[in-house]
C-alpha positions in Angstrom: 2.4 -21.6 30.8 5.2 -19.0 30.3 6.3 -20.3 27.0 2.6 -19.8 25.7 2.4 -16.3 27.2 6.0 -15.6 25.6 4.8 -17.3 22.3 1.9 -15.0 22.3 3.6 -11.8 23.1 5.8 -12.2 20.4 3.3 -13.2 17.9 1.5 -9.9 18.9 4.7 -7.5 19.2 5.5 -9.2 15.3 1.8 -8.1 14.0 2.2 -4.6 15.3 5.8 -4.3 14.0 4.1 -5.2 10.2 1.7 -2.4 10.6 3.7 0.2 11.4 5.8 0.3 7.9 2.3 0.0 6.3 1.2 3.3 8.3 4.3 4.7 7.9 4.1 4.1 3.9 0.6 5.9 4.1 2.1 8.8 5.4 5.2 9.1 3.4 2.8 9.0 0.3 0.6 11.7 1.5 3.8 13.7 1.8 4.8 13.0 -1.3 1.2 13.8 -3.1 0.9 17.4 -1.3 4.7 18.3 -2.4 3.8 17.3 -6.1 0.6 19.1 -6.1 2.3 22.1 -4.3 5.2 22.0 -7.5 2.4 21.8 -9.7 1.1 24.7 -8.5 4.6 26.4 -8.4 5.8 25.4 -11.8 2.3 25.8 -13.6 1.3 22.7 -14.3 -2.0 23.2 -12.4 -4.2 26.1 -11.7 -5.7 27.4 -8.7 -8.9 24.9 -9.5 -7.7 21.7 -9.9 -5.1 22.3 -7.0 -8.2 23.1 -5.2 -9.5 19.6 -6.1 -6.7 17.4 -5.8 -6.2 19.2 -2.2 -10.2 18.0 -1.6 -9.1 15.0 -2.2 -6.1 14.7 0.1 -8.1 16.2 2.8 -10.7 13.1 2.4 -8.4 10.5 2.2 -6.9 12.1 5.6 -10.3 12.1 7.5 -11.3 8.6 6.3 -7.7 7.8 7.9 -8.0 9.6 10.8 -11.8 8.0 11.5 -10.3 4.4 10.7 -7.3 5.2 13.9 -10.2 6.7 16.1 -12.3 3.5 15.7 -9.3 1.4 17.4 -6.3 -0.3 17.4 -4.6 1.8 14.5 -5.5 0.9 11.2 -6.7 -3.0 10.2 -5.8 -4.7 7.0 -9.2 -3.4 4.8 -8.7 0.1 5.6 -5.0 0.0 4.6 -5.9 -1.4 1.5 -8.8 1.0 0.6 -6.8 4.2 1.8 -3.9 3.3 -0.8 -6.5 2.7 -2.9 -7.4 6.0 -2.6 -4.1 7.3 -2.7 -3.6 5.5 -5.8 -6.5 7.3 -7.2 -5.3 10.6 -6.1 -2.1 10.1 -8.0 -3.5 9.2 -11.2 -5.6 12.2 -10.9 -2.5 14.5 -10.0 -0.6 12.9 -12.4 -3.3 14.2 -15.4 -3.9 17.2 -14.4 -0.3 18.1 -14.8 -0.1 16.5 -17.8 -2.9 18.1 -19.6 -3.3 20.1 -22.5 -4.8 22.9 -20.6 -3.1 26.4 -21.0 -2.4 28.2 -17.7 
């Protein structure tokens, strides 16, 4: 009986210490998305507008995160994968609007 208990503690304390790098990725990325907007902004790479909309974007990906911890029990394996999705998304779309041909 208390080798099944242990067994199952540790099977659970493993899953939760998987998680957290995954979360901790997610916000380490959202870090790093808001300081490159916020240098595109600063070098000139992007204009007030498309700051504006990669900053929408952030903010959306940061609610759908914070409704998916609010549900329970942090964040499962779907909503990890659709919220780097999204980041993925975002960085294409910071990644062109620097990189545009538009004149500031």
């Amino acid at each position: 009986m208390r080798t099944r208990l242990l067994c199952a503690a540790l099977i659970g304390l493993a899953a939760l210490t998987a998680a957290a790098p995954a979360e901790a990725r997610i916000n380490q990325r959202q870090h790093r998305q808001q300081d490159r907007i916020y240098n595109g902004v600063r070098t000139g790479e992007l204009n007030r507008r498309e700051a504006y909309r990669l900053e929408r974007r952030e903010g959306r990906i940061a609610r759908y995160e914070a409704r998916a911890r609010a549900s329970g029990g942090g964040l499962n394996g779907r909503e990890r994968y659709r919220i780097e999705r999204m980041q993925d998304r975002t960085s294409r779309a910071i990644y062109r609007q620097k990189h545009d041909a538009q004149v500031r």
